[in-house]
RODO-2510 file (C-alpha; in nm, 4 decimals, decimal comma):
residues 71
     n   res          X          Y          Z
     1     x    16,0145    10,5631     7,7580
     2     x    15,7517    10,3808     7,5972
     3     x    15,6454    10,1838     7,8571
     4     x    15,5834    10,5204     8,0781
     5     x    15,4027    10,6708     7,8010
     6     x    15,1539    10,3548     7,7979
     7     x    15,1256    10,3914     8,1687
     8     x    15,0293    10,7339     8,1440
     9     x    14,8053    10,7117     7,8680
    10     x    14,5925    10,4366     8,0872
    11     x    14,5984    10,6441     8,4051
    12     x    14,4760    10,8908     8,2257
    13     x    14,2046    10,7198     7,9962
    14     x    14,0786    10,5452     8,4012
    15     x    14,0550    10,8842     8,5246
    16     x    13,8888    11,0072     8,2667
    17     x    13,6474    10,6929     8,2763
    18     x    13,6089    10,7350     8,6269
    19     x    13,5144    11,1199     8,6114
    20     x    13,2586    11,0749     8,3751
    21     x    13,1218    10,7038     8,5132
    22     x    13,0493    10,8883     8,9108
    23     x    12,6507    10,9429     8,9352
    24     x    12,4989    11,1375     9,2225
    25     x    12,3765    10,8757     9,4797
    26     x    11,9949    10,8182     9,4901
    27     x    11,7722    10,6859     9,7586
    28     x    11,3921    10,6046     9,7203
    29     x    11,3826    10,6224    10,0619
    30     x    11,4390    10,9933    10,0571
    31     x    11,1916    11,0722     9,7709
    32     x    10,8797    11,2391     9,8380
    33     x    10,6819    10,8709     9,7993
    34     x    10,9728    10,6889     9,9734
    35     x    10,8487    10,4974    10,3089
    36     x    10,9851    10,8039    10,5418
    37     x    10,7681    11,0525    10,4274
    38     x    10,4587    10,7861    10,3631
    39     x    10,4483    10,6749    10,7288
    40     x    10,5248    11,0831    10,8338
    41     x    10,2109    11,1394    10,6333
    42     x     9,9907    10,8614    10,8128
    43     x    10,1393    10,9372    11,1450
    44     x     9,9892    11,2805    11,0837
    45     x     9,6904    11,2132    10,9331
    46     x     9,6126    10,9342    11,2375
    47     x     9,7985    11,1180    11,5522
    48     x     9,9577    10,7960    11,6099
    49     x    10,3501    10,8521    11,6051
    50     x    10,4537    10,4595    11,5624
    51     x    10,4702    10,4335    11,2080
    52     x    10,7288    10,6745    11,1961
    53     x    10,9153    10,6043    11,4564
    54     x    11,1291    10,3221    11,3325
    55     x    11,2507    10,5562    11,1262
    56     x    11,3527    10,7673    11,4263
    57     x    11,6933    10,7102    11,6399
    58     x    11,6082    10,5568    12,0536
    59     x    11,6836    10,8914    12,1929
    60     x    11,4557    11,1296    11,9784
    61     x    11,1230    10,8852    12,0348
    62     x    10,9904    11,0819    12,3529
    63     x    11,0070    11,4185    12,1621
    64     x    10,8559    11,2494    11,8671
    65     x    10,5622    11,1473    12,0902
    66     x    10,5786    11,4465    12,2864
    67     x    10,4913    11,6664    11,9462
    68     x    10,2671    11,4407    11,8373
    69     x    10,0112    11,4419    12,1658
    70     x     9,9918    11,8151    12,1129
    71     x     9,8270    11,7656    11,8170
***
């Protein structure tokens, strides 16, 4: 009996550690000064699309260069 009630009382006090320990996940990357939006910007600002396109999957390059000769 005491044994489960010392088994309980730790699952209990981990959960309760482990609720309050979880922090939302944060990338610099995704900030408004992060590298994606930096090279977005100069790709803009230049018309040249290859600064941004590494961060751009294979198959979406053509439309990225595409959009960015109509400019």
């Amino acid at each position: 009996m005491v044994k489960t009630r010392h088994i309980s009382s730790a699952m209990l006090l981990s959960i309760l550690v482990g609720a309050t320990a979880v922090q939302p996940a944060r990338a610099h990357c995704d900030g408004i000064d992060g590298p994606v939006v930096t090279a977005a910007r100069q790709a803009l600002a230049t018309g040249n699309p290859n600064s941004v396109l590494i961060w751009v999957r294979k198959v979406d390059e053509p439309q990225i260069r595409r959009l960015s000769s109509k400019r």
